[in-house]
VEXMIKOL-854310 format. One record per residue: x negated, y, z negated of N, C-alpha, C in turn. Coordinates in steps of 0.05 Angstrom, whole numbers, padded with zeros to 5 digits, always signed. Layout:
<nodes>
XYZXYZXYZ/...
</nodes>
This chain:
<nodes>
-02306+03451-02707-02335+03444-02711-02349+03443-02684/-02336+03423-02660-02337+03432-02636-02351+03457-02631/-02329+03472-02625-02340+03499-02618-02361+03515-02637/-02358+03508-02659-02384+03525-02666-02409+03522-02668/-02413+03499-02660-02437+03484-02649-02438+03494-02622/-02422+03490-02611-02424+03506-02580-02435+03542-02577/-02425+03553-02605-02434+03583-02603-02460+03579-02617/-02466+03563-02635-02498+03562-02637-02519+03551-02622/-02508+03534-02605-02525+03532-02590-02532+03556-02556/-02505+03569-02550-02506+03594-02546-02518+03616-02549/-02524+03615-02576-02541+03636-02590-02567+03629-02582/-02575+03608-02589-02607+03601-02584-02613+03598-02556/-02599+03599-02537-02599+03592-02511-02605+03632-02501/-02587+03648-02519-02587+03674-02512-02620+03690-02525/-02628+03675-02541-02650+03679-02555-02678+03672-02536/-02673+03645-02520-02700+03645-02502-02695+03649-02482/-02656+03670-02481-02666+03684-02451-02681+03716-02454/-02683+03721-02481-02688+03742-02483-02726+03744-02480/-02727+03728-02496-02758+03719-02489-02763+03703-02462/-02747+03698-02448-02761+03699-02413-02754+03722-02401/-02747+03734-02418-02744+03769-02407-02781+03783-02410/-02782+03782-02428-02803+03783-02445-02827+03780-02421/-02820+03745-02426-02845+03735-02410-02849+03745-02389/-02824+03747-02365-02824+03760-02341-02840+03787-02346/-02826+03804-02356-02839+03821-02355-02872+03828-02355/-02882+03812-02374-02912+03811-02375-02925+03802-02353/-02911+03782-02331-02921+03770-02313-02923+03793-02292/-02890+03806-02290-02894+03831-02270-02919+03854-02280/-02913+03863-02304-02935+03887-02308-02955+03872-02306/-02967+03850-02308-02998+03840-02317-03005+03852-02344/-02990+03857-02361-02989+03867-02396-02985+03846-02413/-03000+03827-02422-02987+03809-02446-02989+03817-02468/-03001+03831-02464-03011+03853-02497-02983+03861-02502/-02972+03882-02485-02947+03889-02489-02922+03869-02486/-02917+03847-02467-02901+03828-02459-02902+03800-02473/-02921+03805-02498-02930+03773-02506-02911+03746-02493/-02915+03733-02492-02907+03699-02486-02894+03686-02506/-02865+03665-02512-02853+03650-02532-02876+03637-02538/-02898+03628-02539-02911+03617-02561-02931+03635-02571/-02938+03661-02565-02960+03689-02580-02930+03690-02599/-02907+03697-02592-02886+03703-02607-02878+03686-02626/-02870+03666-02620-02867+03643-02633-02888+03637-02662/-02912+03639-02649-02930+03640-02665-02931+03656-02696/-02925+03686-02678-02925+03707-02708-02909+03700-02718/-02885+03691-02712-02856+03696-02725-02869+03664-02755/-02875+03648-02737-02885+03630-02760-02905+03636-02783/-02923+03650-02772-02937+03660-02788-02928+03680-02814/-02917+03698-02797-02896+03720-02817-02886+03702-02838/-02870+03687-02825-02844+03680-02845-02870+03657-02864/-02891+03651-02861-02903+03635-02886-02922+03649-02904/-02912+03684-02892-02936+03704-02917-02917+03707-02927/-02922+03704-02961-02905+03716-02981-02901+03747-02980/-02920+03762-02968-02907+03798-02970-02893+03804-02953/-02891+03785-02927-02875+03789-02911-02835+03779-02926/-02838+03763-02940-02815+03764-02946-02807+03789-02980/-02830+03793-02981-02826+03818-03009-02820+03844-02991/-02826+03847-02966-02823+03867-02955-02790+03868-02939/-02781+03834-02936-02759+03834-02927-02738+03843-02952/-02739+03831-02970-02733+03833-02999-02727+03874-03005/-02742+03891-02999-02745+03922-03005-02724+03930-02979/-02727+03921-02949-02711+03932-02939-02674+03919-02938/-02670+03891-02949-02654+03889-02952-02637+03904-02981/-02653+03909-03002-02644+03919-03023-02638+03956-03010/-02643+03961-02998-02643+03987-02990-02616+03983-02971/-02611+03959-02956-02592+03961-02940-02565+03952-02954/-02567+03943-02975-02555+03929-02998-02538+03955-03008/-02557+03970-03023-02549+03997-03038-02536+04016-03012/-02542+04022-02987-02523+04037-02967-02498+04027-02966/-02497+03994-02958-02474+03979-02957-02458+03987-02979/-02454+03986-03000-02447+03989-03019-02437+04021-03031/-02452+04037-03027-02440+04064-03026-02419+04074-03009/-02429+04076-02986-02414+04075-02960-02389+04058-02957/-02392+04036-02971-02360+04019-02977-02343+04030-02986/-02354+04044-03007-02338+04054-03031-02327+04084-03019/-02349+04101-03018-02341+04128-03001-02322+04125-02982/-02325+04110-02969-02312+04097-02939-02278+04092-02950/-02279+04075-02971-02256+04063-02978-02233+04092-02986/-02246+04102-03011-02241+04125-03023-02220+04145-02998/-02245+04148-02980-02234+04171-02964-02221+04166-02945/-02222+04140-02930-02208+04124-02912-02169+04121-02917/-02168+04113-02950-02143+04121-02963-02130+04129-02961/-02145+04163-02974-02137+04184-02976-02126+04192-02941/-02145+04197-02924-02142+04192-02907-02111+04186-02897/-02110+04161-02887-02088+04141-02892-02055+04145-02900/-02062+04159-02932-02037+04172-02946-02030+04195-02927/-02054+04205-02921-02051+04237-02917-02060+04252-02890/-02049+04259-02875-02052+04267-02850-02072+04293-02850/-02055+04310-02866-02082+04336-02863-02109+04323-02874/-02115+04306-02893-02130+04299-02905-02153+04282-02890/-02142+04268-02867-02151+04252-02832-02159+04284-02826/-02144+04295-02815-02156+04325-02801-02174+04345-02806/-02176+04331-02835-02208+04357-02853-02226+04339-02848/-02222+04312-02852-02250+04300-02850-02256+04291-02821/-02241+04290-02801-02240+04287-02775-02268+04297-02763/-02276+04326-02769-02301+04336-02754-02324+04323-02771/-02319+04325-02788-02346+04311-02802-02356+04283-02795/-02334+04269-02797-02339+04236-02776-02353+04240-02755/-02333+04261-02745-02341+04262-02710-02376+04268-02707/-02391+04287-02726-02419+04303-02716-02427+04273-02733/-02419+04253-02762-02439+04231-02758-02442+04213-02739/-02418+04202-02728-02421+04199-02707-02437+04201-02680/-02435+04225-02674-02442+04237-02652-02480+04237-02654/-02485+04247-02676-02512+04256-02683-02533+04226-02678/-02558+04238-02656-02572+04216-02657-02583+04201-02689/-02582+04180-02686-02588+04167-02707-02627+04184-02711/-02643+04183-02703-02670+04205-02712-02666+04223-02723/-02649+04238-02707-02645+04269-02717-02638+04270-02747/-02615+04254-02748-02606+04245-02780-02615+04242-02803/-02640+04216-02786-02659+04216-02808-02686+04243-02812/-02681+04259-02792-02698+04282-02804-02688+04297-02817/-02665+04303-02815-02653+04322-02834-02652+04322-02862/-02646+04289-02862-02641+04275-02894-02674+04278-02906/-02690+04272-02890-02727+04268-02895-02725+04299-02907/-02720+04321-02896-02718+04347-02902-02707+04358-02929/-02687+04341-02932-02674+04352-02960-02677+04348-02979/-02682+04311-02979-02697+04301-03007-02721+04279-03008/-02715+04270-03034-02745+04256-03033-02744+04225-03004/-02776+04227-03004-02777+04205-02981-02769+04170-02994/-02770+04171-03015-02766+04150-03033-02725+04145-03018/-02712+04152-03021-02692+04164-03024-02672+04158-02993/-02703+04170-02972-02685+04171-02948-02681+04146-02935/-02686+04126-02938-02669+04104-02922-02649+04094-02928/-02640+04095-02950-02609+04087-02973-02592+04104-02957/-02606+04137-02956-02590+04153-02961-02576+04161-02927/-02591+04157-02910-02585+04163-02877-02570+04140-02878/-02577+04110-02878-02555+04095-02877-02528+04095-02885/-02532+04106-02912-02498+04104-02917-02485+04128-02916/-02497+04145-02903-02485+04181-02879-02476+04159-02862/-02493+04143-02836-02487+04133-02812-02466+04117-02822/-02463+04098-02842-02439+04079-02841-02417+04081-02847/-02414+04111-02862-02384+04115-02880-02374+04112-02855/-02366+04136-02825-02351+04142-02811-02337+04104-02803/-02347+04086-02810-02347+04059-02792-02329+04047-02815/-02328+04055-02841-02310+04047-02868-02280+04065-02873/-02292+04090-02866-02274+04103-02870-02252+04101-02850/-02260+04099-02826-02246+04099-02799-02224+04066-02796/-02242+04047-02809-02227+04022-02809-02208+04024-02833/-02207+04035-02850-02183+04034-02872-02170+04054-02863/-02167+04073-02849-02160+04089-02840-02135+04078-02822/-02143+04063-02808-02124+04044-02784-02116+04025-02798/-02122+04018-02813-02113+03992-02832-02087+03997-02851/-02093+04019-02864-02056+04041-02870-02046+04053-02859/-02058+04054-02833-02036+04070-02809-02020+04042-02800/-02038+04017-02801-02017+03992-02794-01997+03974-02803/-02002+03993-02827-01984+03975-02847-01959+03976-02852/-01934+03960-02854-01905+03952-02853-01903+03981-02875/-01892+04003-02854-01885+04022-02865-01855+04017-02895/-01841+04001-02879-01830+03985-02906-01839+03986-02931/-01853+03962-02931-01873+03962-02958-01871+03985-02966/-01891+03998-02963-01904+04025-02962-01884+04037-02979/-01861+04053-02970-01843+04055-02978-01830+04055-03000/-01825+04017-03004-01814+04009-03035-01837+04013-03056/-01860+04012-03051-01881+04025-03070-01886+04050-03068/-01873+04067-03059-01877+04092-03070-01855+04095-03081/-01830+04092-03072-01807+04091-03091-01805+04089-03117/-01822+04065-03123-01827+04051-03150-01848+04069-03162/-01861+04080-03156-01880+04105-03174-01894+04117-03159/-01897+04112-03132-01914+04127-03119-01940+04121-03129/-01963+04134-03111-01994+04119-03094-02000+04123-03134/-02017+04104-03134-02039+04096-03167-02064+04076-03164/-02072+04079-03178-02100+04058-03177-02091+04035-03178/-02077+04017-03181-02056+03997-03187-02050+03992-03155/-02041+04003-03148-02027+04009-03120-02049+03995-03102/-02058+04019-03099-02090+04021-03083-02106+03997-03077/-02109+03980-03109-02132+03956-03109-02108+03934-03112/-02084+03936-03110-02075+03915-03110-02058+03915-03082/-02056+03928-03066-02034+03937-03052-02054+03943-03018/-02055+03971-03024-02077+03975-03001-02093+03963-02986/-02113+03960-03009-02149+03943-03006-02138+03912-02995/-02127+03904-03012-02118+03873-03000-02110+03869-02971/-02093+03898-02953-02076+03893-02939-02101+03897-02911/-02119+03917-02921-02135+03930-02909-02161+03908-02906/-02165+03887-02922-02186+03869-02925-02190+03864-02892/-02178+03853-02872-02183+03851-02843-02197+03856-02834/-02194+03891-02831-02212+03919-02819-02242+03925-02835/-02229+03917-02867-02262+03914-02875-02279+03900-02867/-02269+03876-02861-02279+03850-02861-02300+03856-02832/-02290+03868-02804-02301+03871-02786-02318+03899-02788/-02305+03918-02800-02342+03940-02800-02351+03930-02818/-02351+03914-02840-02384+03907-02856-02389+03898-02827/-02377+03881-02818-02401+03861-02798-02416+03874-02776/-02397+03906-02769-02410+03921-02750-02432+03935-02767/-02428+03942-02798-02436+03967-02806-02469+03949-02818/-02466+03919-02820-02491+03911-02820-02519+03904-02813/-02519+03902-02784-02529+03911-02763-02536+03931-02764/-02520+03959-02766-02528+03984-02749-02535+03996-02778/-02530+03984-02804-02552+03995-02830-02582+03981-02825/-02578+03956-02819-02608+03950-02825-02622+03959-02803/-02616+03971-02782-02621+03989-02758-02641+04024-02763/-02614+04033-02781-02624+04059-02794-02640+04053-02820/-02641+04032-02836-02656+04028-02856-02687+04032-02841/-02690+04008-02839-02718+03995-02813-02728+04026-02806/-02711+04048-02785-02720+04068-02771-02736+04088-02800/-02719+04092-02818-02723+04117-02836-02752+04100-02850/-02751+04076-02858-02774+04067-02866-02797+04071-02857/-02793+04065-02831-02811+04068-02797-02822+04106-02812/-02813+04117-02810-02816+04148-02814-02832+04155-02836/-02816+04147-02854-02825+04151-02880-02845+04144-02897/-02857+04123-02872-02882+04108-02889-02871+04099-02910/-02854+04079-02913-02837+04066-02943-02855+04054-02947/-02874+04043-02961-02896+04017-02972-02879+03987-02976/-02885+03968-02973-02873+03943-02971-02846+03938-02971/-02844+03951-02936-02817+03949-02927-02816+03936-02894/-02796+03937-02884-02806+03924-02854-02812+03947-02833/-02793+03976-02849-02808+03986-02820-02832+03998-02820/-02851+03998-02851-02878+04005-02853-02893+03985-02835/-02881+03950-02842-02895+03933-02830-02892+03936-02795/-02876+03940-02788-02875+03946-02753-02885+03969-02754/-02891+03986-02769-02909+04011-02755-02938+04009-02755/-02947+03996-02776-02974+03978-02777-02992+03953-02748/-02960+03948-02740-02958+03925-02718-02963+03943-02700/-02949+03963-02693-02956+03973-02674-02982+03996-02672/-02993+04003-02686-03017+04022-02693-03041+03993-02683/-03043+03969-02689-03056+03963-02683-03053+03939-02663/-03035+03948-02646-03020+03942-02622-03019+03912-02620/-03004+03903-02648-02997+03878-02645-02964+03870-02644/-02966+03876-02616-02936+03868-02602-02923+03850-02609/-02937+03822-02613-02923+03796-02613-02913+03804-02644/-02926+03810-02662-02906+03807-02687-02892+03830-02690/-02888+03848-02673-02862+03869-02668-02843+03856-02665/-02842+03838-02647-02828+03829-02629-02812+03792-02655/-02835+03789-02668-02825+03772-02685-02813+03778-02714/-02828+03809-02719-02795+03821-02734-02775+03830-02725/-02770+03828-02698-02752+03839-02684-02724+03808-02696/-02744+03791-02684-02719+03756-02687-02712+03760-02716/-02737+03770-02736-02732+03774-02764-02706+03787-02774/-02703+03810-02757-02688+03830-02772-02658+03812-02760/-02664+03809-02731-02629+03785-02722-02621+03762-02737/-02647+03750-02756-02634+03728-02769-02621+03743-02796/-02631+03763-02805-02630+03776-02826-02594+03792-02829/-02589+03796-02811-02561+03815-02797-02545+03788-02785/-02553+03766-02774-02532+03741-02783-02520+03733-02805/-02539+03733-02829-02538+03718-02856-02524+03738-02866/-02532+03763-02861-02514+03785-02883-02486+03786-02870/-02475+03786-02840-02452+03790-02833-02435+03759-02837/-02451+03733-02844-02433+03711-02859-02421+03722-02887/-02423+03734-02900-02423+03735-02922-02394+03756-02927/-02379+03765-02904-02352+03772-02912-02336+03731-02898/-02345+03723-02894-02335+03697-02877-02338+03682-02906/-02354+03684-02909-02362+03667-02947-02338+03671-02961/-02336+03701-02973-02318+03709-02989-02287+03701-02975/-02281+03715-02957-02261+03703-02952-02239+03677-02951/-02269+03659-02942-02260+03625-02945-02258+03619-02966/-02269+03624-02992-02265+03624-03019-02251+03636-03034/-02227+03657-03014-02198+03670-03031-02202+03690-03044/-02225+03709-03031-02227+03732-03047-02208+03757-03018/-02198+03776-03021-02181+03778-03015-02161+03770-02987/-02151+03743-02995-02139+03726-02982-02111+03736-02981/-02104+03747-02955-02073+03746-02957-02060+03739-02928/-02032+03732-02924-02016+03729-02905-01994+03738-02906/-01979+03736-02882-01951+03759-02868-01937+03729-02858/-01912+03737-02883-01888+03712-02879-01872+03727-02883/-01851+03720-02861-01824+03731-02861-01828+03763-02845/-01851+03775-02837-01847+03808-02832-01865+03816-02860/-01874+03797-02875-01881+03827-02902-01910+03807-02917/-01923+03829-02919-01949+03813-02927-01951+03797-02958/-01962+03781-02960-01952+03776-02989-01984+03751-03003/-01985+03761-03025-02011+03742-03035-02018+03765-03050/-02045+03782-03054-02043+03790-03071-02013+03816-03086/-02005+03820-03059-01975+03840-03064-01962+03824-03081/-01948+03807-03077-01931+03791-03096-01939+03788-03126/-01955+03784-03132-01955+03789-03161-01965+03815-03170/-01956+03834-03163-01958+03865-03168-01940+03873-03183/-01946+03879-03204-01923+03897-03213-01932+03926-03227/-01910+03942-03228-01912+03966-03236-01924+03973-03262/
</nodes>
């Protein structure tokens, strides 16, 4: 308890060093327009968070980041697996990771803006950017696993859906557990941008493009804290599940065991 009072107060300590970054800055350029001050900032952020469209707009881009998360899990999982099982199967999808990866996150979203509807493109670039971050962690997650095991269940009938969600996914929960938390961040990242583009209507990155058209910095800057409290709350939420025994397991004796143990063929 200690300590995690110590990292929250950490956090907020890292929070108004960022805004005496801020401030500094405005003092060097002579820009407050652009540099606003913790209380111009402070200010919007209060403001924001007591308009109701401001939270209907948080509401559209979380459901957007919701539905990527969620695809991208699944795709991620799927092929991560396969993957996993299968070495040539790592080596076909190997380049394709590599160019999402690689590819600036804009460019991405132009291409996707290009192919289909604009309704469409912020779901849809996000959960392109996040598979490689799903697929890649289950990926390592059955490359780590007590080749043993492994083994006596294929013996017993070899890889099945059975297998997979009772066997795999459980063992693999770890690796998930840390890219949601990376892959949540860097969705509501690409959500926000394609929105930004797309002119989405009551979303946040219509509302920061509005902010900035009529060069109101300070509440850029106070959806900015928006979108960090927003990418806190969503990356508690594998910490939630977990503490509450959803796929809960441990390694006694050399061999993992909790949901494995009551597996049967």
């Amino acid at each position: 308890m200690i300590r995690k009072k110590k990292l929250v107060t950490a956090f907020c300590l890292g929070i108004v060093f960022a805004g005496a970054i801020l401030h500094t800055g405005g003092l060097i350029k002579g820009n407050k327009v652009v540099f606003p001050g913790l209380p111009e900032i402070g200010e919007a952020f209060l403001r924001l968070i007591c308009d109701s469209s401001t939270w209907q707009k948080i509401g559209v881009t979380l459901l957007h980041v919701a539905e990527a998360l969620a695809i991208s899990a699944v795709l991620g999982i799927i092929i991560g697996l396969a993957e996993g099982i299968s070495e040539w199967i790592y080596s076909f999808f190997r380049p394709l990771m590599i160019l999402i990866r690689s590819i600036p996150m804009i460019v991405l979203v132009i291409v996707i803006m290009s192919l289909i509807s604009y309704r469409a493109v912020p779901v849809t670039a996000a959960s392109v950017a996040l598979l490689p971050l799903f697929s890649e962690a289950v990926y390592e997650g059955c490359r780590s696993l007590d080749q043993e095991l492994i083994d006596v269940y294929r013996m017993n009938g070899g890889l099945s859906m059975k297998v997979a969600i009772h066997v795999y996914i459980p063992l693999v929960s770890g690796y998930l557990k840390q890219s949601f938390i990376n892959a949540a961040g860097m969705g509501l990242k690409v959500a926000v941008s394609a929105e930004y583009l797309v002119q989405i209507r009551d979303s946040l990155g219509k509302a920061i493009y509005n902010s900035g058209y009529f060069s109101e910095y300070a509440e850029i800057y106070a959806y900015a804290l928006i979108m960090i409290l927003l990418v806190l709350t969503i990356t508690s939420i594998p910490e939630l599940i977990l503490k509450h025994g959803a796929f809960r397991w441990k390694k006694q004796g050399g061999i993992w065991t909790d949901h494995t143990k009551n597996y049967r063929k």
